[in-house]
N, C-alpha and C positions, 0 to 999 in steps of 0.2 A: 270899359266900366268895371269897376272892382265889384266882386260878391255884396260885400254890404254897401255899395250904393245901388245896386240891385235890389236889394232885400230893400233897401229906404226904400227906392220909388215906387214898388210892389205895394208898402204899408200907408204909403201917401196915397196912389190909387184906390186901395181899399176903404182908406176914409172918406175920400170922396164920393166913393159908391154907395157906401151907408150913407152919406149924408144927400145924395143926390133918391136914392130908397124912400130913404125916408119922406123927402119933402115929396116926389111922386103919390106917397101913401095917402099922404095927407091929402092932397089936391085930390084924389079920388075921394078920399072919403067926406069931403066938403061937400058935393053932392047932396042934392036932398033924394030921400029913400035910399041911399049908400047904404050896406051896413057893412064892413071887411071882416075877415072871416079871425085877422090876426090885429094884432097894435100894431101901428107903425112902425115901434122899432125892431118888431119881427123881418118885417119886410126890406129895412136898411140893414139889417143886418142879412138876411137871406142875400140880396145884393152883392155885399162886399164879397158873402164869397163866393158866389159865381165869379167876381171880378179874380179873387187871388188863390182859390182852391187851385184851377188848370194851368195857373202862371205859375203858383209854388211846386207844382206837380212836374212842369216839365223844366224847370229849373234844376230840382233835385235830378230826374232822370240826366240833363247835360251833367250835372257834379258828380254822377256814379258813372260817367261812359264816357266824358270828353278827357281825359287824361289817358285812355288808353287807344282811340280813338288818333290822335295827336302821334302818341308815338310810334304807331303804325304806320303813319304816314311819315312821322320824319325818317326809318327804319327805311321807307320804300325808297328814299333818298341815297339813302348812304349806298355807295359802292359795292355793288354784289360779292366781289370777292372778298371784300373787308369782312361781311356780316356771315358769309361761306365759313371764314377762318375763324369767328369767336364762337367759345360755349356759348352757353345759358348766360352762367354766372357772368360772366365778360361780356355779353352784351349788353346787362345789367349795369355794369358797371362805367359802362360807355354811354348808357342813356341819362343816367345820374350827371356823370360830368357834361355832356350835352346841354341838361336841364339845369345845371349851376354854371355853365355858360350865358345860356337863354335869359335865366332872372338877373346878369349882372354880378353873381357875384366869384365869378373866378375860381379855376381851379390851378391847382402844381403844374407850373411848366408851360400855362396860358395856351396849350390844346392847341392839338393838330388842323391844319386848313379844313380836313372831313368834318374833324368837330366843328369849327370857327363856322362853315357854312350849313352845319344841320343846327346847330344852336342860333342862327339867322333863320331859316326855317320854321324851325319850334317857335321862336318868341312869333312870326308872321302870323302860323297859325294860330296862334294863341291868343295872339289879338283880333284878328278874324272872328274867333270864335266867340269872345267877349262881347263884341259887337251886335254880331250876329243874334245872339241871347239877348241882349238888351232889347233892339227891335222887335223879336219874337214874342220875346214875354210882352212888351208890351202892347204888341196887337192880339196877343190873347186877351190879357188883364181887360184892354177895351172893350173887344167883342164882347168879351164875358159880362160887362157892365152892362154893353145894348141892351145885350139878351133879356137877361133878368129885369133890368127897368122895362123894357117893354112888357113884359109877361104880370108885371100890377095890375092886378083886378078884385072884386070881392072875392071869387070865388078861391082864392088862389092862396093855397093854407102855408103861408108860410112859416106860422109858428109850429107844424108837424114838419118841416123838411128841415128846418134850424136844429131842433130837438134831436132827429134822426143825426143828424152829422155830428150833433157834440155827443152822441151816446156811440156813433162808431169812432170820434175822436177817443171818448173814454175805453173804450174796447181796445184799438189798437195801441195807446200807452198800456195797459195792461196785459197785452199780446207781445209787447217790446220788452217791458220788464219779463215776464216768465220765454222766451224767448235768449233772453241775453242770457240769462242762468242756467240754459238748459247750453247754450253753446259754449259757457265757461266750462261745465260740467264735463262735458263731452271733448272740448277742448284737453282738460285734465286727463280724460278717461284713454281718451288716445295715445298719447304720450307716455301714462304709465305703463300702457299695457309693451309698449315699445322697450320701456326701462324693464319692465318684466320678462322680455326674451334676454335679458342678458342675466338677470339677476335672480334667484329661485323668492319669489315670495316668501315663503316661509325665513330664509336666509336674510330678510326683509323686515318683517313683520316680527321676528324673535332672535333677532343679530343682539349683539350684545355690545360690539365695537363699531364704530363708526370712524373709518379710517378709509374716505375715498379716494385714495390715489394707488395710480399706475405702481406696482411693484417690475421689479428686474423681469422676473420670467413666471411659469410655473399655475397653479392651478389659485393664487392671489393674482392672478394679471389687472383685474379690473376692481382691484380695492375691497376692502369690507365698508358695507353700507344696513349694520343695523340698524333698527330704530329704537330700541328702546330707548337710548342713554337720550337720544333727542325727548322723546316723549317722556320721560320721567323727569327733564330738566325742563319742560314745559310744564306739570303739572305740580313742580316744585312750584315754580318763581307766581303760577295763577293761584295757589292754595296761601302763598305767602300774602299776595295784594289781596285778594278775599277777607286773608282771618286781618288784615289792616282795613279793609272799604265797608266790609258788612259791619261791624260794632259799630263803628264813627256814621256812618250814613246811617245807617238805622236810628240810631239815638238821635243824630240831627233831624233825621224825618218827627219821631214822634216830638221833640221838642217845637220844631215849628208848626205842627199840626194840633197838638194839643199844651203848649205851655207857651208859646210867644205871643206877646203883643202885635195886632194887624200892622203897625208903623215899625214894630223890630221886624215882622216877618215880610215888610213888602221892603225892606233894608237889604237884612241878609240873606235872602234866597237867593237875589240874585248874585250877592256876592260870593257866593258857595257858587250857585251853577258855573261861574267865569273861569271856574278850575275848566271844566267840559270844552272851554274853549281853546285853550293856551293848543298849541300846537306839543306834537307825544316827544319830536326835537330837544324839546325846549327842560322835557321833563328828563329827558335819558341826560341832558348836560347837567340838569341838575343835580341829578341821582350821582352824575359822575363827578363833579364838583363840589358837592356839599354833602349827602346822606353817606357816600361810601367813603371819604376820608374820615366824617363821624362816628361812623360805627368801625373805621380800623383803631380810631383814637380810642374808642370805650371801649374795645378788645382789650387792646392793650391796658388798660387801664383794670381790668379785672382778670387777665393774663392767658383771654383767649387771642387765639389769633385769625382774626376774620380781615380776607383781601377785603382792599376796595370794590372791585367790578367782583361781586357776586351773586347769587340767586338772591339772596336778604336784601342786598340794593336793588336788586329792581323789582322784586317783589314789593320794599314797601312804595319803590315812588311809580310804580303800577298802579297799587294800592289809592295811595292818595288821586292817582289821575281819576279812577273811577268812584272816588266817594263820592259825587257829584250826582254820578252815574242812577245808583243806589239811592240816594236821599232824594233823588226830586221821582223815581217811580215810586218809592214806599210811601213818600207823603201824598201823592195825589191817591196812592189806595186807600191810604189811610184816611184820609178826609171823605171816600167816597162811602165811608162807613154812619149807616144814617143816623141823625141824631137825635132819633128815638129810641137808640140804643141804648143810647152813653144817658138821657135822662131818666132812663129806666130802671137802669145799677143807680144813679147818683139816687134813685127815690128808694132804694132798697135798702138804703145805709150805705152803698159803697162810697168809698173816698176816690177821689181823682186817679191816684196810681193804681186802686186798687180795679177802679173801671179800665183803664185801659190796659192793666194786665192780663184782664178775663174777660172781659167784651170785646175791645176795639180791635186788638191785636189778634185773636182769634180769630175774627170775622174779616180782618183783613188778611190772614196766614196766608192762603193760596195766593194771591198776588202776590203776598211778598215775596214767596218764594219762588213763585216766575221771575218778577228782577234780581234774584239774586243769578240765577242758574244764567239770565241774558246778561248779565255783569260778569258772570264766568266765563261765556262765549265772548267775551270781550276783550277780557283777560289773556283767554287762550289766544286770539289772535294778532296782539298787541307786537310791531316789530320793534319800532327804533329804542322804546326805551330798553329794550335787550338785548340788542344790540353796540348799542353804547355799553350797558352797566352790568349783562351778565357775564360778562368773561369770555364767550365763544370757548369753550373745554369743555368736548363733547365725550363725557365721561362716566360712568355709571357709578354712582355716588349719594350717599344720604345725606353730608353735610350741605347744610345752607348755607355755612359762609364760606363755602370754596367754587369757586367758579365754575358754570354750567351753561351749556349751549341749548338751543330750543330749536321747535321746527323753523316756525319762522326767521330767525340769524340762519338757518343753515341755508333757505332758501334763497336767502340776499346771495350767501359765500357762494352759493353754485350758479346761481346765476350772473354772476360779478365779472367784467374782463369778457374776451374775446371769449365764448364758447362753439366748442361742435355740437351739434345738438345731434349729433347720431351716435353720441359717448353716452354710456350710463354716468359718467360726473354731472353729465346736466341734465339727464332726462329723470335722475333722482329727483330733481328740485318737483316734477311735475306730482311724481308720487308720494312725494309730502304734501304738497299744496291738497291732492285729494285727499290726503288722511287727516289734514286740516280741519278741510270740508265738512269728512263724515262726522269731525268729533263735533265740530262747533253745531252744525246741521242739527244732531241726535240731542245737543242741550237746549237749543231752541224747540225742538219738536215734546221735549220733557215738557217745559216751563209751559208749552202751550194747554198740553195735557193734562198739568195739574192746574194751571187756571180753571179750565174748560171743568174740569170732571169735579175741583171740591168749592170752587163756587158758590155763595150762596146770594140768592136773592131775596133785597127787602122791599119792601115796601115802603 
């Protein structure tokens, strides 16, 4: 039995449990003098997961142990002196082709008899073990059913144990999220610091050239890996889609927040947001396609000379990817501005623009300026369309229309192809990803700040 017809019969049992809960509930509480401490559907639900809580439980435990579990045993199989004679690496590599024996699908040269009879093996236990899981779980799942329908009584609070589960449900999604961040983090942190025994930070962090490769001999062996030119060619191509997203979204914010019609604004909002959706692919072909041939044409045409793939191409179709971005946070602040405000100026004498130049927008300024700053952390982190459309010329340079690399193109290039990961060529990519981190990290923690501290509340 395959994983999801596992998981089916699991969510099939589980309905059955609430539903078998429930009517138990009820039958008790038809009783006269009954009173149940919970509803019914407290109770069918309390059920269900007693039925699927210790069947999903021990499911998950076989999905994180039976694959290694498996190859220990198929390992015990193989020929002592065979497994005497291979590394690490090579035994790896022998349990792989084993394992794409096992499912059928074939490797180079259709494997040695050792393999042919552990890849019989492997699939044995494999199937074994499917089985076996099937059965298990589902004399848990039963049990679990017993259990609980027998334990229906008034006294018997099931709306406090339901409650308690969906709040350590919520606790551990929120223990998974700060958890995963903290292993990316750390994941990062490790890494750099391994790129840092080859490479003097400083020589890092205020390099001026970015030139990672192997030279001949000599005290260049391991490349120049500064960052600035990547970093100034990131905060070129995010300043260029900014001074392009914040005018246009902005004015589109206060346009459909204080000038549209409810039938124009329940129109085109959405069709503004469908930019947020388009895939960033789609926008870097674009950019490479159509914005950077346009702006070489109108170069030329006024007798500058701007490449196609440069920071001005992907800054503007950056730009446009996040007006969207922009326009639908500023207009829900802007709308969130009360509207005792705006008939306050309007009874003062003021005129429509003149109210929302001096009331609305005031009183919305700290949001707004949170979505800009998280438009910016957006910006900064942006790969494909700059990849496609900024050039990759990791260069230290103030022109906009000459082509420029970023952190993120650099981290695709280093980590592209076969790498060693005990080179600083690829343990570099780690030490940008973290200085990624810190930039975007420090803009979100602004924006939060200024929400937080100039905030005003109305009434």
């Amino acid at each position: 039995m395959s994983n999801l017809a596992l998981i089916a019969m699991l969510l099939m049992l589980m309905a059955l449990a609430y539903h078998l809960g429930l009517t138990r509930s009820r039958a008790v509480a038809s009783h006269r003098d009954v009173r149940l401490h919970s509803r019914p559907g407290y109770y069918g639900t309390l059920v269900a997961l007693w039925c699927g809580l210790p069947a999903f439980a021990l499911f998950l435990l076989w999905s994180l142990f039976a694959a290694q579990l498996v190859d220990t045993l198929v390992v015990q199989q193989l020929p002592v002196d065979l497994v005497a004679s291979l590394s690490d690496r090579e035994l790896q590599t022998l349990m792989r082709r084993i394992a794409a024996l096992a499912d059928g699908r074939g490797v180079a040269g259709g494997g040695s008899p050792e393999e042919l009879a552990a890849a019989a093996h492997m699939a044995r236990l494999e199937t074994i073990g499917q089985l076996s899981l099937a059965a298990v779980t589902a004399v848990v799942a039963v049990v679990g059913l017993v259990f609980a329908r027998r334990r229906i009584s008034p006294h018997w609070q099931a709306r406090n144990h339901v409650e308690r589960v969906i709040t350590i449900a919520l606790g551990a999604s929120s223990a998974i999220a700060i958890f995963t961040t903290i292993g990316i983090v750390l994941s990062m942190l490790g890494e750099a610091l391994r790129f840092f025994s080859f490479i003097h930070p400083a020589d890092f962090f205020f390099g001026t050239v970015w030139n990672p490769r192997f030279s001949s001999a000599g005290a260049g062996a391991q490349g120049q890996f500064g960052l600035l030119p990547l970093l100034w060619g990131t905060l070129m191509v995010s300043v260029i889609a900014l001074l392009v997203a914040i005018p246009v979204g902005l004015m589109t914010a206060i346009y459909m927040a204080e000038y549209a019609s409810p039938w124009l604004r329940s129109v085109a909002k959405p069709i503004i947001e469908i930019l947020a959706g388009i895939p960033t692919i789609v926008y870097g072909f674009f950019a490479l396609t159509v914005i950077g041939p346009f702006l070489s044409m109108l170069g030329d045409l006024v007798g500058i000379n701007i490449r196609t793939t440069s920071a001005m191409t992907a800054g503007i179709a950056m730009g446009i990817m996040i007006i969207p971005f922009v326009s639908s946070l500023s207009d829900d602040i802007i709308t969130q501005v009360p509207k005792s405000l705006r008939d306050g100026a309007l009874g003062l004498g003021a005129t429509k623009s003149e109210t929302i130049r001096q009331v609305v927008l005031p009183a919305a300024l700290p949001g707004i300026v949170g979505a800009f700053l998280l438009a910016a952390s957006r910006a900064i982190g942006e790969t494909m369309i700059v990849v496609l459309a900024a050039g990759n010329n990791p260069v230290l340079h103030a022109n906009p229309f000459e082509a420029v690399s970023t952190i993120t193109v650099t981290i695709v290039n280093q980590l592209t192809g076969d790498m060693d990961f005990a080179s600083p060529q690829s343990l570099v990519a780690f030490a940008l990803g973290l200085t990624l981190f810190v930039i975007t990290l420090g803009l979100n923690v602004i924006a939060l700040v200024v929400v937080r501290k100039y905030r005003q509340q109305y009434e």
